[in-house]
C-alpha positions in Angstrom: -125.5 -19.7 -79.8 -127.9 -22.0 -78.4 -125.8 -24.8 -79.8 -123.1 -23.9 -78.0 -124.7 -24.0 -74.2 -124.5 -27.5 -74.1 -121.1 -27.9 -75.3 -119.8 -25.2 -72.6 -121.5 -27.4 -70.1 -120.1 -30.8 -71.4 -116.4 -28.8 -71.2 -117.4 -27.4 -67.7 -118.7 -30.9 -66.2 -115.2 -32.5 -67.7 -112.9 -29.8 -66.0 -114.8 -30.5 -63.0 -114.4 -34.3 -62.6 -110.4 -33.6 -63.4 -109.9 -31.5 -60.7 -111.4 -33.4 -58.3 -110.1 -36.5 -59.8 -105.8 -34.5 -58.8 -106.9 -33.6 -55.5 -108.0 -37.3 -54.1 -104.7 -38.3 -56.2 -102.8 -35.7 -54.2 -104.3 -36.6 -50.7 -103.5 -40.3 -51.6 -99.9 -39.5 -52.6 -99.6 -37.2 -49.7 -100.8 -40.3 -47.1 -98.7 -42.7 -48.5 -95.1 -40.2 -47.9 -96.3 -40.0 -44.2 -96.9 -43.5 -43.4 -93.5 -44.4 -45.4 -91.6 -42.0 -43.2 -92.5 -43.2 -39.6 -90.7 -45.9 -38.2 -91.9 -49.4 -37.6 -92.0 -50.6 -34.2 -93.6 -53.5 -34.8 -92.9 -55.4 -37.8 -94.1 -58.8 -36.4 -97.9 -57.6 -35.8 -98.7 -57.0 -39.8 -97.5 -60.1 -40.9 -95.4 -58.3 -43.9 -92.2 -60.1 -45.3 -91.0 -57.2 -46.5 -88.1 -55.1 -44.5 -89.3 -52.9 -42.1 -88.6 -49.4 -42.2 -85.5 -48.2 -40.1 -86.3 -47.8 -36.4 -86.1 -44.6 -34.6 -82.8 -44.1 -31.9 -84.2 -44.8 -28.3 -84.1 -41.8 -26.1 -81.9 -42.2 -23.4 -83.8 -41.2 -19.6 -80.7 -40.3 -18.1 -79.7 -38.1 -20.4 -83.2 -36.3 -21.0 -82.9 -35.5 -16.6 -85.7 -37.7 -15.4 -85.5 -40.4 -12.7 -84.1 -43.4 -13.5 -86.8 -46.3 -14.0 -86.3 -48.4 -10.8 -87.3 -45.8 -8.8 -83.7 -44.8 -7.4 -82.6 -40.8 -7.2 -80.1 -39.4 -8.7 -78.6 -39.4 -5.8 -78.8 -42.4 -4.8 -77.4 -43.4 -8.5 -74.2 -41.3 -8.0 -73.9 -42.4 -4.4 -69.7 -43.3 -3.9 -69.3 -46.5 -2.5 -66.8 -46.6 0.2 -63.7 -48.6 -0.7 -64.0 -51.8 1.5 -67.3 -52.1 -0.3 -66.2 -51.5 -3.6 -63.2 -53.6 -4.0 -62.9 -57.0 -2.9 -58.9 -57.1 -2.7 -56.1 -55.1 -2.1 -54.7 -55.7 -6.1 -57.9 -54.0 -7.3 -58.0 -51.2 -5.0 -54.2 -50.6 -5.8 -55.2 -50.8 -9.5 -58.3 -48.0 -8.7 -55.8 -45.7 -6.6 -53.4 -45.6 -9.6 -55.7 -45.2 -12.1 -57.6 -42.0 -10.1 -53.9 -40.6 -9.7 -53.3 -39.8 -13.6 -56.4 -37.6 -13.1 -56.4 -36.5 -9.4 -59.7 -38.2 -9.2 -62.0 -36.7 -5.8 -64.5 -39.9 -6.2 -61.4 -41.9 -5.8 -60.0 -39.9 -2.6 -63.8 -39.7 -1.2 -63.8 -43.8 -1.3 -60.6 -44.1 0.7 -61.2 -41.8 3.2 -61.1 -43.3 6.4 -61.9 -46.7 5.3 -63.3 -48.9 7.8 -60.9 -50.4 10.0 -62.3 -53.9 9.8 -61.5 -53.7 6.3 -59.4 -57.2 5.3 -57.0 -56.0 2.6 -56.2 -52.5 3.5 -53.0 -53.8 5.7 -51.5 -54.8 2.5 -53.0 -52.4 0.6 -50.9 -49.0 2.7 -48.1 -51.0 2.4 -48.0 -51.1 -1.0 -49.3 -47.4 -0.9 -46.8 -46.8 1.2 -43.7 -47.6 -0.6 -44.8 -46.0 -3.7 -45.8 -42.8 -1.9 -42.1 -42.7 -0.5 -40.2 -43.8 -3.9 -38.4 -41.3 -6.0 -39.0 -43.6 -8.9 -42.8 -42.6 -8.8 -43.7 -39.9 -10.8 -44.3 -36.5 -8.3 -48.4 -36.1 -9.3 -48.7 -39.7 -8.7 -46.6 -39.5 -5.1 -48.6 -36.4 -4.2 -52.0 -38.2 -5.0 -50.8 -41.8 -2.7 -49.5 -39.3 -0.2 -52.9 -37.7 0.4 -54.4 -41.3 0.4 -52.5 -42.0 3.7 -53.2 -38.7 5.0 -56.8 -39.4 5.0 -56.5 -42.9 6.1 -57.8 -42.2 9.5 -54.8 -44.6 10.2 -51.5 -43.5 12.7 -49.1 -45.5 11.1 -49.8 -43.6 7.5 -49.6 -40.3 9.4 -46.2 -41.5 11.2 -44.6 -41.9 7.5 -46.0 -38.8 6.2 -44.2 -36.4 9.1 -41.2 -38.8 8.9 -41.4 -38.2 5.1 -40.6 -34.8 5.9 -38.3 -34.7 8.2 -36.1 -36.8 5.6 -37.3 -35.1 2.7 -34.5 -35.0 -0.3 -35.5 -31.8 -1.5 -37.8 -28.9 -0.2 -40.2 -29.8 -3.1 -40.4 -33.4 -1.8 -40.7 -31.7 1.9 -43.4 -29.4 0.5 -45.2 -32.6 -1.2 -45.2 -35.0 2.1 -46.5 -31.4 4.1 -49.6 -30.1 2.1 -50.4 -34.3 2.4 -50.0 -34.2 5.7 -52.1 -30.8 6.4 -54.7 -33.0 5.2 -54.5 -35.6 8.0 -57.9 -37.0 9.7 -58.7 -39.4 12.1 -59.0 -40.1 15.8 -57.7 -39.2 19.1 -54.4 -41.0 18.4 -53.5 -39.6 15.6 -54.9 -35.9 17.1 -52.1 -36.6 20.2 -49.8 -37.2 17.5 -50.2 -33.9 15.5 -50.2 -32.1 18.9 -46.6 -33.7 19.5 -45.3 -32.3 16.4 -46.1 -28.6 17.2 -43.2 -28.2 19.3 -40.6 -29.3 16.6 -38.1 -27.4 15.2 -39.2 -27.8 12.0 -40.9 -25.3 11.1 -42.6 -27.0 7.4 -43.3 -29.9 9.9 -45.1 -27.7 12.4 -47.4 -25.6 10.5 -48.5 -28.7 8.6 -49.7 -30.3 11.6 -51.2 -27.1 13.3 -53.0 -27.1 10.1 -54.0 -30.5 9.8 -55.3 -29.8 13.7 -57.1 -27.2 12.9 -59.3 -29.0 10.2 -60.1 -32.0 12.7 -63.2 -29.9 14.6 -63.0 -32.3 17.9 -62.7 -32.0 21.4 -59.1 -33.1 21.6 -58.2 -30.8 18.6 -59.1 -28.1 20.2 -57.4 -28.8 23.4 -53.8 -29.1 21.9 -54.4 -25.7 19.8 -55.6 -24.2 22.9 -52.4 -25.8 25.4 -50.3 -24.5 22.6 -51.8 -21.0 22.7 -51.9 -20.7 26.7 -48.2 -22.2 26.9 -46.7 -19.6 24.1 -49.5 -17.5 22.5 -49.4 -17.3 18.9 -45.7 -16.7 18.5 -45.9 -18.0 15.1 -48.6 -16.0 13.6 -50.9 -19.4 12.7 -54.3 -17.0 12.7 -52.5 -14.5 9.7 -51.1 -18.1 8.1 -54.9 -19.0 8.3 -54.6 -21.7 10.6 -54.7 -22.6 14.2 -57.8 -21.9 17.0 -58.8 -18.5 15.2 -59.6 -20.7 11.9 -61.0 -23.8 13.9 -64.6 -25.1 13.5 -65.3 -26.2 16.6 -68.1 -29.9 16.2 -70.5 -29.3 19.6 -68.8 -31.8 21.6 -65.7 -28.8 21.1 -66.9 -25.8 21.5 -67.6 -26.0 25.6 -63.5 -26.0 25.7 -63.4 -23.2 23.3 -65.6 -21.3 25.7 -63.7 -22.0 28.7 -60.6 -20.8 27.2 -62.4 -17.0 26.3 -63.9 -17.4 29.7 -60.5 -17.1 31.4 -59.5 -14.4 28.6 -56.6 -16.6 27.9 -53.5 -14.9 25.7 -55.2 -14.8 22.0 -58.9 -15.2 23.6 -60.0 -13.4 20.6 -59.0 -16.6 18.8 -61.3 -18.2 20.7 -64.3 -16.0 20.1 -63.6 -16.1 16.3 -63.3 -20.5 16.4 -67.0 -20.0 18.0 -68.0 -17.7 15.6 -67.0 -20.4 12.9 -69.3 -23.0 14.7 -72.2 -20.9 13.8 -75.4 -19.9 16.0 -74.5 -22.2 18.8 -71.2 -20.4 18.6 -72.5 -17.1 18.5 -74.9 -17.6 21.2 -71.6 -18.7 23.5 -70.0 -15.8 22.7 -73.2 -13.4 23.8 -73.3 -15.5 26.3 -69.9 -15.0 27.7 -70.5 -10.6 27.3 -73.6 -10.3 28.6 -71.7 -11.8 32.1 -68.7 -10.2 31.8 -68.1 -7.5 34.7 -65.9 -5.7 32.3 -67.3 -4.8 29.1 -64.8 -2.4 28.0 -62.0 -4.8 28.7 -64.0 -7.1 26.5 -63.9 -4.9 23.1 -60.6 -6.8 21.3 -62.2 -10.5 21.5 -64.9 -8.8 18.9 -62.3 -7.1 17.0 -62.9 -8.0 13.1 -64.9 -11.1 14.4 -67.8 -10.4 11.6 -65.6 -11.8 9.1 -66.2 -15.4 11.0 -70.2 -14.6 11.4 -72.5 -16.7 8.9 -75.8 -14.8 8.2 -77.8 -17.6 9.1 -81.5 -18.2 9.9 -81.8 -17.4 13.9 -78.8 -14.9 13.9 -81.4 -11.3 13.7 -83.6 -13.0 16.3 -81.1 -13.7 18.6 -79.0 -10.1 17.8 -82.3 -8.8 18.4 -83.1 -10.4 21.8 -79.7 -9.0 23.4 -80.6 -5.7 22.4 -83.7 -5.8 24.5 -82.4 -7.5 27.7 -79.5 -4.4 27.0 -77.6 -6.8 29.8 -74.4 -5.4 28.9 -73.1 -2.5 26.6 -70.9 -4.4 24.4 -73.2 -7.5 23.8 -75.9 -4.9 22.4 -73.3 -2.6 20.6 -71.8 -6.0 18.9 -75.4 -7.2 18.2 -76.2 -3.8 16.6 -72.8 -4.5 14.0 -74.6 -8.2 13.0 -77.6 -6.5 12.4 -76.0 -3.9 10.4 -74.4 -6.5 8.4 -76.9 -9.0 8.4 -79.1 -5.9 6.5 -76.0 -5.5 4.2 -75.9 -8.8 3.2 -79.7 -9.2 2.2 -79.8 -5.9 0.2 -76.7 -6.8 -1.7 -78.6 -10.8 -2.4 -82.0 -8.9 -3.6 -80.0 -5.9 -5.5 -79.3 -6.5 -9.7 -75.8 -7.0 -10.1 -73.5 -4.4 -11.8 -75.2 -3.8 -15.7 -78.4 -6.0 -14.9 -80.4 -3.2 -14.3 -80.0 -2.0 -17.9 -80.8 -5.2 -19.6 -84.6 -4.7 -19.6 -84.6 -1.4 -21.3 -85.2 -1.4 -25.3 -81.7 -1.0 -27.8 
């Protein structure tokens, strides 16, 4: 027995030294996989001839949401640049048009959109637009899309083609084409005067598209021709339940002193008035509180607020001021109105803060 003790311990000390001997070979092996594995981004700096690992895909800023490196917002990046900056002649702007048209590109309709009128090439450019736009050759997506780039050319002469387009329309589909272009129509006072001449034409297609394309120009002179219209034959046509005309009109602030005027004189279809003020927001609102709180007759003055909180936006202001006609209490109808926004305005917060149909459920266990 004793013979054997310092055999055991011989054996022991051997199996020892071998299994410390695999684990520093296995922490080697282990640190040589790693280093293999990560890419080389230098190869230059160690001086080694031999080919460097692969190197790793650069991750793209943009797409990972940040800024982009200059400094520049996203916004700024994505910023359209209006077409007399963006192409230098009326061949490549032609060229863009076209190209947008396959697709009904907006960028493309946002760029020519009442273009500068200093631009250089544009004359030849709407001619060329022009002829296409009028050409039964051209395909009807294309013509639709060139049609509504005239409409929004700020410019009479486009405008001129378009109702002229109409009148001489082939078909009703054509007609129907050259109208929803036309509804479109923006620009200045002259081509305002111009929609306001075509109100009183016989064609009906040709009418409505220009009461419509008045009714989305917001301006002074806009608002006069809907309203002459109105006090010379009152809405014969029915424009408010074709959702057009004064009652759908968003008066800009240099508009909506005339709008006044005309509920001030309870004009035929005042209420149209009221509900074009109502559109403008608080300044509009505040014209029509305005115009009940002095009124002499405030039961006559119940159908101009007939179904106007359809046109009331719950903004920021609307409680406070709904709430200071209650306490002046200057006239029935002003606080029995302001009582109805009030009423709504509560209806509209407790359905934003409410869970929607079946989210209420969600957070209780399966």
């Amino acid at each position: 027995m004793k013979k054997l003790i310092p055999l055991l311990a011989l054996i022991l000390a051997a199996s020892g030294a071998y299994i410390l001997f695999s684990r520093e070979k296995g922490t080697t092996s282990t640190s040589t996989t790693t280093s293999q594995t990560t890419p080389v981004t230098d190869s230059a700096s160690n001086g080694s001839e031999s080919s460097p690992a692969p190197k790793a895909e650069p991750i793209s800023i943009v797409n990972q949401g940040s800024a982009p490196s200059d400094g520049a917002t996203e916004e700024e990046e994505e910023q359209i640049k209006p077409a007399a900056d963006a192409y230098p002649s009326a061949e490549e702007a032609l060229a863009a048009v076209l190209k947008g048209s396959k697709d009904y590109d907006d960028s493309i309709l946002e760029q020519f959109t009442t273009p500068d009128q200093s631009c250089s090439w544009c004359p030849e450019f709407y001619s060329s637009v022009r002829d296409l736009a009028t050409n039964s050759n051209t395909p009807q997506e294309q013509r639709s899309y060139l049609a509504e780039i005239l409409a929004i050319s700020g410019r009479l002469e486009n405008v001129q083609l378009l109702t002229e387009s109409i009148k001489n329309a082939p078909s009703n589909d054509a007609k129907d084409l050259y109208a929803e272009a036309l509804e479109l129509s923006m620009g200045k006072d002259d081509v305002a005067q111009f929609l306001g001449e075509q109100m009183s034409t016989t064609d009906d297609t040709l009418r409505e598209a220009s009461v419509a394309a008045l009714t989305n120009q917001g301006t002074k002179t806009a608002a006069e021709l809907l309203i002459n219209n109105l006090r010379e034959k009152g809405d014969t046509h029915g424009y408010y339940a074709l959702g057009m005309g004064l009652g759908e009109f968003i008066p800009d602030e240099d508009a909506i002193p005339v709008v006044q005027d005309y509920v001030h004189s309870r004009g035929p279809d005042a209420e149209q008035g009221v509900k074009a003020l109502l559109n403008a927001g608080l300044p509009g609102v505040r014209a029509v509180f305005d115009e009940l709180e002095h009124s002499t007759n405030p039961e006559a003055d119940l159908p101009l607020i007939k179904g106007s909180l359809d046109h009331i936006n719950m903004e920021d202001g609307l409680v406070d001021l709904a709430n200071e006609v209650i306490s002046r209490n200057q006239n029935t109808t002003a606080v029995s109105w302001a009582r109805q926004i009030l009423d709504a305005s509560k209806e509209a917060e407790e359905a934003e803060t409410s869970p929607a149909d079946g989210e209420q459920n969600q957070s209780l266990p399966e």
